[in-house]
DOKOLBA-594324 format. One record per residue (C-alpha): x, y, z. Coordinates in Angstrom, 3 decimals, padded with zeros to 6 digits. Each point is the difference from the previous one (the first is absolute). Layout:
<recs>
{rec {X Y Z}}
...
</recs>
This chain:
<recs>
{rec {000.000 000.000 000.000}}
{rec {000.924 003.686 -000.823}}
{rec {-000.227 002.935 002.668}}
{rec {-002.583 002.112 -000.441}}
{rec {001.775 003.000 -001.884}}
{rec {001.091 -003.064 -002.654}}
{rec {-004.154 -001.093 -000.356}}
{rec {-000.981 003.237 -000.695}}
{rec {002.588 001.252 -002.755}}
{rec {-001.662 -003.300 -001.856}}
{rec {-003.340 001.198 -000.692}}
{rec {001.514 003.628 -001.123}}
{rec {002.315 -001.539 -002.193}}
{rec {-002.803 -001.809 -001.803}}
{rec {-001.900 003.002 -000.392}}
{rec {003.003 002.458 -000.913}}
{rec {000.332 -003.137 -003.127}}
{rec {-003.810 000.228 -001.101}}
{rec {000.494 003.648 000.190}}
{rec {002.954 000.172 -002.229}}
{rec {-001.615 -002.893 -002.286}}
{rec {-003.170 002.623 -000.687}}
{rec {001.886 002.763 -000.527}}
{rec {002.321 -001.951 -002.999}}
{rec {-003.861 -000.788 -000.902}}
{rec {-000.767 003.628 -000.641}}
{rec {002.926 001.449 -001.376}}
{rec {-000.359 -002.770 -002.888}}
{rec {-003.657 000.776 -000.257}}
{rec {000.857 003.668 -000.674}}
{rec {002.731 -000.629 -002.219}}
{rec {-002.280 -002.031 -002.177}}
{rec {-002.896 002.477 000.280}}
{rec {002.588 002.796 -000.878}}
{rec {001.361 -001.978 -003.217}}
{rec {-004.165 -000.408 -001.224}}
{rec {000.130 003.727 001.096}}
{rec {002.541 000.929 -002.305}}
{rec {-001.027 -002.020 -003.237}}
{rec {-003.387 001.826 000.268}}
{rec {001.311 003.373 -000.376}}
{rec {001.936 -001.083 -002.713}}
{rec {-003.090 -001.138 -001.395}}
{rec {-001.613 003.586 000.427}}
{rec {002.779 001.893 -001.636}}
{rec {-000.595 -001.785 -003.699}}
{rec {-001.900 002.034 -002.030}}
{rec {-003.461 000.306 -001.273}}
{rec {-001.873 002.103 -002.642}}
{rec {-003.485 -000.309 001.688}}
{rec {-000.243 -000.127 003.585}}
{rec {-002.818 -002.149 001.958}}
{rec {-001.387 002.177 003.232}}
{rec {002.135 -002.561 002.088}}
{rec {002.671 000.569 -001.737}}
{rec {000.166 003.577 -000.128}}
{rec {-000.316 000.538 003.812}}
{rec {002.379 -002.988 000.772}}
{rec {002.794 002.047 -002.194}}
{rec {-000.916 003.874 001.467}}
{rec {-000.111 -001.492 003.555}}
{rec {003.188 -001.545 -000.179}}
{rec {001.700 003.002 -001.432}}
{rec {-001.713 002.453 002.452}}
{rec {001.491 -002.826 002.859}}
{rec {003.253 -000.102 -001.573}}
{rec {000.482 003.803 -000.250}}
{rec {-001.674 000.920 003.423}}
{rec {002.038 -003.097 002.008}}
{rec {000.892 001.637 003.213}}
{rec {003.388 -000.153 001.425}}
{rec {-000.715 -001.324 003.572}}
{rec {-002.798 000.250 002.667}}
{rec {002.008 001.448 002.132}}
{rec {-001.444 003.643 001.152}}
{rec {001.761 003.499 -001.249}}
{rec {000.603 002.631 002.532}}
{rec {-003.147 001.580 -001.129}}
{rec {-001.950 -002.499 000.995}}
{rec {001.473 -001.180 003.255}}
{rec {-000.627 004.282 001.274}}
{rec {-003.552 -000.596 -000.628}}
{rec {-000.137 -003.031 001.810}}
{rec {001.622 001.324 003.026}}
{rec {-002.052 003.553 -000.340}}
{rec {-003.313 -002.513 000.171}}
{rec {000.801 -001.694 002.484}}
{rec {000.804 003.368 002.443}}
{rec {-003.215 001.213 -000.872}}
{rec {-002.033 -003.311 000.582}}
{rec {001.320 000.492 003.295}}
{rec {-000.870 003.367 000.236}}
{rec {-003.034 -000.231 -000.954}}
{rec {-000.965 -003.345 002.351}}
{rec {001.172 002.450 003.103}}
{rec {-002.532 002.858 -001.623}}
{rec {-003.046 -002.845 000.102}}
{rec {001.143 -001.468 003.464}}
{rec {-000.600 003.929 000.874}}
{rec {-003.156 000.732 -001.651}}
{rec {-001.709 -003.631 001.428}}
{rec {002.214 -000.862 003.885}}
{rec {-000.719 001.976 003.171}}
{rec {-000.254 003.495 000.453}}
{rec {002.554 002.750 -001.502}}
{rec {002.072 002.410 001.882}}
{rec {-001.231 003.147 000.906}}
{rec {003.149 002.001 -001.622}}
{rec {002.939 -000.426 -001.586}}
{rec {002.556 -001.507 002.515}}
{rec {000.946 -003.521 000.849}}
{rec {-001.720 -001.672 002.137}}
{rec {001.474 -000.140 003.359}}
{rec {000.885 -003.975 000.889}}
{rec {-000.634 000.435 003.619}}
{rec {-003.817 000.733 -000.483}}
{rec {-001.012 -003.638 -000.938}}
{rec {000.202 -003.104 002.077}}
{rec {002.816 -001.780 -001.894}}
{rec {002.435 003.047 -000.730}}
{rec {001.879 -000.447 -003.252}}
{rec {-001.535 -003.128 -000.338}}
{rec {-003.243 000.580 000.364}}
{rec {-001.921 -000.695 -003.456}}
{rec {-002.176 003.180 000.348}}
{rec {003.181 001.782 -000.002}}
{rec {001.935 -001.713 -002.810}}
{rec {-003.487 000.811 -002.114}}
{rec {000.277 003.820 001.327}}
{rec {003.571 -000.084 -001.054}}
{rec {-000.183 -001.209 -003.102}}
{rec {-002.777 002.590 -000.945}}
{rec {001.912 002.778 001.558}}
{rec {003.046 -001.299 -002.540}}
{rec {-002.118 -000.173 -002.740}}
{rec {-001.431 003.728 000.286}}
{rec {003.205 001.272 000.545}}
{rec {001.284 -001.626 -003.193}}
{rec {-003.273 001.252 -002.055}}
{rec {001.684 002.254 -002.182}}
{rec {002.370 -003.119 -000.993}}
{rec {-003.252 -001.739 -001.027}}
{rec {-000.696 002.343 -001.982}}
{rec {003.412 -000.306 -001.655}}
{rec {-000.165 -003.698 -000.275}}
{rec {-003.731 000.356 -001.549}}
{rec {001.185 002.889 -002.587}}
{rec {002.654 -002.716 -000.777}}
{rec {-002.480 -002.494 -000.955}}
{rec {-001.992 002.166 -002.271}}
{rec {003.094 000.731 -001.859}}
{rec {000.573 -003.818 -000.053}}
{rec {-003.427 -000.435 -001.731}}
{rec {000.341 002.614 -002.252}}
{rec {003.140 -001.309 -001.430}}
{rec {-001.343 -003.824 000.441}}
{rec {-002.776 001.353 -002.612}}
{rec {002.418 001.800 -001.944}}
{rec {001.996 -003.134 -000.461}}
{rec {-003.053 -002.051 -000.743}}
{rec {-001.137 001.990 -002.779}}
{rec {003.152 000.276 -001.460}}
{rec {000.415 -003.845 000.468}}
{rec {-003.226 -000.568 -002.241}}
{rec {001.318 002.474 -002.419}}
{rec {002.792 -002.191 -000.742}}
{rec {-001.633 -002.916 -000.044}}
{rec {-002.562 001.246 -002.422}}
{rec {003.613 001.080 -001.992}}
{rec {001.443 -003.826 000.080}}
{rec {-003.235 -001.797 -000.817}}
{rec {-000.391 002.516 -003.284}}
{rec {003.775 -000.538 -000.639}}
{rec {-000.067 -003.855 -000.167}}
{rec {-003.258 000.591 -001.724}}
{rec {001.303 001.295 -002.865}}
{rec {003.443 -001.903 000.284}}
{rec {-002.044 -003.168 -000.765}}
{rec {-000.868 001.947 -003.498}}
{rec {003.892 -000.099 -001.017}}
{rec {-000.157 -003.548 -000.467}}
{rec {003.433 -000.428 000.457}}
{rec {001.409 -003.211 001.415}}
{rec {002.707 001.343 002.053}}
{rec {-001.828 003.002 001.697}}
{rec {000.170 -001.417 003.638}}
{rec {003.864 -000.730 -000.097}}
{rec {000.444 003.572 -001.844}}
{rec {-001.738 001.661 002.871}}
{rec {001.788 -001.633 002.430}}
{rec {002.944 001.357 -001.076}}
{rec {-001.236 003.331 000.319}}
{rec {-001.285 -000.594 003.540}}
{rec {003.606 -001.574 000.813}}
{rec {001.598 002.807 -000.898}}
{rec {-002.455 003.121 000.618}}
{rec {-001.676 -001.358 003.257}}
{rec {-003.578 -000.338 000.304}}
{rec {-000.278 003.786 001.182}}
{rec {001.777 001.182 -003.627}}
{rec {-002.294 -002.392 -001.651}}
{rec {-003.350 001.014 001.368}}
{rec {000.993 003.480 -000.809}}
{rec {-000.235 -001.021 -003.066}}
{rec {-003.333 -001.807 -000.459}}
{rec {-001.488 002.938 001.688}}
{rec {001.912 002.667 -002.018}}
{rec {000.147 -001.290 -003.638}}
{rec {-003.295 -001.952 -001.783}}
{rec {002.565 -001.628 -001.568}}
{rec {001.289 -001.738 002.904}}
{rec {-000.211 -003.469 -001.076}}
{rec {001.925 001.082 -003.564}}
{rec {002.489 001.868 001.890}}
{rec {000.522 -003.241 002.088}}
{rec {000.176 -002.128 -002.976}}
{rec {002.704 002.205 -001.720}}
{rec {002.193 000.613 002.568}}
{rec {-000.175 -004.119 001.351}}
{rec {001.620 -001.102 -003.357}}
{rec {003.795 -000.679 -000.179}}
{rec {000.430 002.476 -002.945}}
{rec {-000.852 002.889 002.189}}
{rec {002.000 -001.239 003.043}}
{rec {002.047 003.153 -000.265}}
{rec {-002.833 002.427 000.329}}
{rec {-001.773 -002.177 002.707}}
{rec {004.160 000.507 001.977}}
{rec {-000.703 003.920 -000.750}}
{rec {-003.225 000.464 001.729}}
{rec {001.120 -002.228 002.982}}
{rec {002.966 002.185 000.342}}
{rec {-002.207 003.107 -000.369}}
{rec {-002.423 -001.468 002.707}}
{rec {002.813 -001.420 002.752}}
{rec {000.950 004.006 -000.071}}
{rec {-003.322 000.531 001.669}}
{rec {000.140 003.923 -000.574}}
{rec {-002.413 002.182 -001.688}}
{rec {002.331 001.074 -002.519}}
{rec {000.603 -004.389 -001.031}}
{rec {-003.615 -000.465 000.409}}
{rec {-000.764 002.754 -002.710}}
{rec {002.548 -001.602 -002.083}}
{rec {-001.799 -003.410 000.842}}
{rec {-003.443 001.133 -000.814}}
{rec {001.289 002.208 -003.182}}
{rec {001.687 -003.606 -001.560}}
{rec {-003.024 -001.704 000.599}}
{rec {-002.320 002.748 -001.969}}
{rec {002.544 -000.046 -002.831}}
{rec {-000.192 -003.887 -000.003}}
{rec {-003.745 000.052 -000.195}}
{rec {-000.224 002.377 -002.630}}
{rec {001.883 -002.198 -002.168}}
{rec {-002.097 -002.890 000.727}}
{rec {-003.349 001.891 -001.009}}
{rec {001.638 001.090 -003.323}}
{rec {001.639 -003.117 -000.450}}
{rec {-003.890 -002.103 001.041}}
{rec {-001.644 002.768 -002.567}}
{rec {001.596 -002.719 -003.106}}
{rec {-001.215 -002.940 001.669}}
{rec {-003.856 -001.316 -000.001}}
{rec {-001.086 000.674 003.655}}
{rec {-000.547 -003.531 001.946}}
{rec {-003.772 -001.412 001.238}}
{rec {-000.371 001.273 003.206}}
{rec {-001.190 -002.319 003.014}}
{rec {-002.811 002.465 000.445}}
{rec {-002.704 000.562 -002.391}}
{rec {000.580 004.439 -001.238}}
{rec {-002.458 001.880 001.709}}
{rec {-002.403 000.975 -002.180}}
{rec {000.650 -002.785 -002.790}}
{rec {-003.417 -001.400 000.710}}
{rec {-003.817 000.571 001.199}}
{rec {-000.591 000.612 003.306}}
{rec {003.917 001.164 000.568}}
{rec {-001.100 003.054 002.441}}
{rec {-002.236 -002.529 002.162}}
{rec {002.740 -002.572 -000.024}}
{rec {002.308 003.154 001.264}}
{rec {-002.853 000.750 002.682}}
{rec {000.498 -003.603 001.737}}
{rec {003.791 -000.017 -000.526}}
{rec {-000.045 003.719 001.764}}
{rec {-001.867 -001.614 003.130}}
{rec {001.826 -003.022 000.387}}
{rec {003.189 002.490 -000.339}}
{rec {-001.857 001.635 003.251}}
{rec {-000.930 -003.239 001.959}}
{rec {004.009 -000.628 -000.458}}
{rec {000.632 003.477 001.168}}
{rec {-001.954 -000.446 003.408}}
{rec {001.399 -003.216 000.801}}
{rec {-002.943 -002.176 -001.032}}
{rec {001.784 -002.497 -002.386}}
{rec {003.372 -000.326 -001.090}}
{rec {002.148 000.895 -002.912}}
{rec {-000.447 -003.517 -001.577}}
{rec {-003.213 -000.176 000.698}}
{rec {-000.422 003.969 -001.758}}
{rec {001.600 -001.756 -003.082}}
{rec {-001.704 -003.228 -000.349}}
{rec {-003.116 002.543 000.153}}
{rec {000.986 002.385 -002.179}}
{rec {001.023 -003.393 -002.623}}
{rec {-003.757 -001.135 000.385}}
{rec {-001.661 002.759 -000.755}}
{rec {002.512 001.152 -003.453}}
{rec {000.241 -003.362 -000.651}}
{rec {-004.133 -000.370 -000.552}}
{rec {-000.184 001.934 -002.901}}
</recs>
């Protein structure tokens, strides 16, 4: 027979080896799911001159993901101020309501004296009295903390809208990317991304209609060099490079108009508004789906797939 310490180090052992045999279990599991992963976005990236519905929002959502992938979870500086701000005034505020609802309130201004209740310092009446005398004292940094939080929600709701503006941007520039036809686009694009950033780029779906040309041209390996001279221009990072940045790209898209001018224009994904009967009442449900998305009702692929059915029934 073992001693005791020896008996129990058997049953952990046994454990610690189903433990490690699950584990192995999962990390093969997710290397094989990650492999099936991978050979379905190489499916997506081949080319297609019509798109089904399910198609179309399977290749928009996964550029939108691709080009909006966050860095880390981790919270900015920002963020981790507001946190600490809220939680000050939850306090705050909880001492306000234990006021307004407990006992009854001083008479004036000044602490309460300990030595008028039964337990001193201790007493619970007191602590109450205390705490309420601390937090009227400290009104006027209330006040600061609550102006702080309206300037928080202001510039939450300044951030918002300018978050759907973008994404409005991106889901019209992979719109009309899909329209090139071109059976590179995705690894031309990354290329720009790689080298611009994904701050440069949505700059430029937002800034140029042209975006997904622009993206095109400058991912190919002919134009390399011009794609090196914007990156240059844009690691500067002062107003004077940025110019310079923004002045290449408008002389690059006015080439690509007059060069696109020669060429027979593609079919777009999207019926032209107008082309048919019934256009300006098609337009009518496409504008309030456009506002459902804008309140937070549905989401962008589900704005799409909408906006697909109703073009698409003509």
């Amino acid at each position: 027979m073992g001693t005791e310490a020896e008996q129990d180090l058997e049953p952990i052992t046994s454990e610690e080896n189903e433990i490690e045999e699950v584990e192995t279990e999962e990390v093969e599991t997710d290397e094989i799911e990650s492999g099936e992963e991978g050979d379905e976005e190489i499916e997506e990236t081949q080319p297609q001159k019509t798109f089904t519905q399910q198609e179309l929002n399977e290749i928009v959502q996964k550029r939108l993901a691709k080009l909006n992938k966050k860095k880390g979870d981790e919270p900015d500086d920002d963020t981790k101020s507001q946190l600490e701000l809220e939680r000050e005034r939850n306090k705050l505020l909880t001492l306000a309501m234990q006021q307004a609802t407990q006992g009854k309130q001083q008479p004036s201004d000044a602490a309460p004296d300990p030595d008028k209740f039964d337990g001193g310092e201790y007493d619970p009446e007191y602590k109450r009295q205390y705490e309420a005398y601390l937090l009227k004292k400290n009104e006027g940094h209330v006040q600061q903390l609550l102006s702080k939080e309206r300037e928080n929600d202001q510039r939450q709701r300044q951030q918002e809208a300018q978050t759907r503006e973008l994404e409005a941007a991106q889901r019209a520039h992979y719109e009309r990317a899909l329209t090139l036809e071109v059976k590179d686009y995705d690894k031309h694009e990354d290329r720009v991304i790689e080298a611009l950033g994904p701050e440069a780029f949505n700059v430029i779906i937002q800034g140029f209609d042209d975006s997904h040309a622009l993206a095109n041209y400058l991912g190919t390996p002919a134009n390399q060099a011009k794609l090196d001279k914007l990156n240059d221009l844009v690691k500067q990072g002062t107003s004077v490079s940025t110019a310079k940045a923004l002045a290449e790209l408008g002389r690059i898209s006015a080439s690509l108009a007059v060069n696109s001018k020669s060429k027979p224009a593609p079919n777009p994904v999207d019926p032209l508004e107008g082309s048919t009967p019934g256009a300006s009442a098609d337009e009518a449900k496409i504008n309030a789906a456009w506002k459902q998305y804008e309140k937070g009702a549905i989401s962008m692929q589900q704005y799409i797939q909408r906006k697909r059915q109703i073009t698409g029934s003509k």
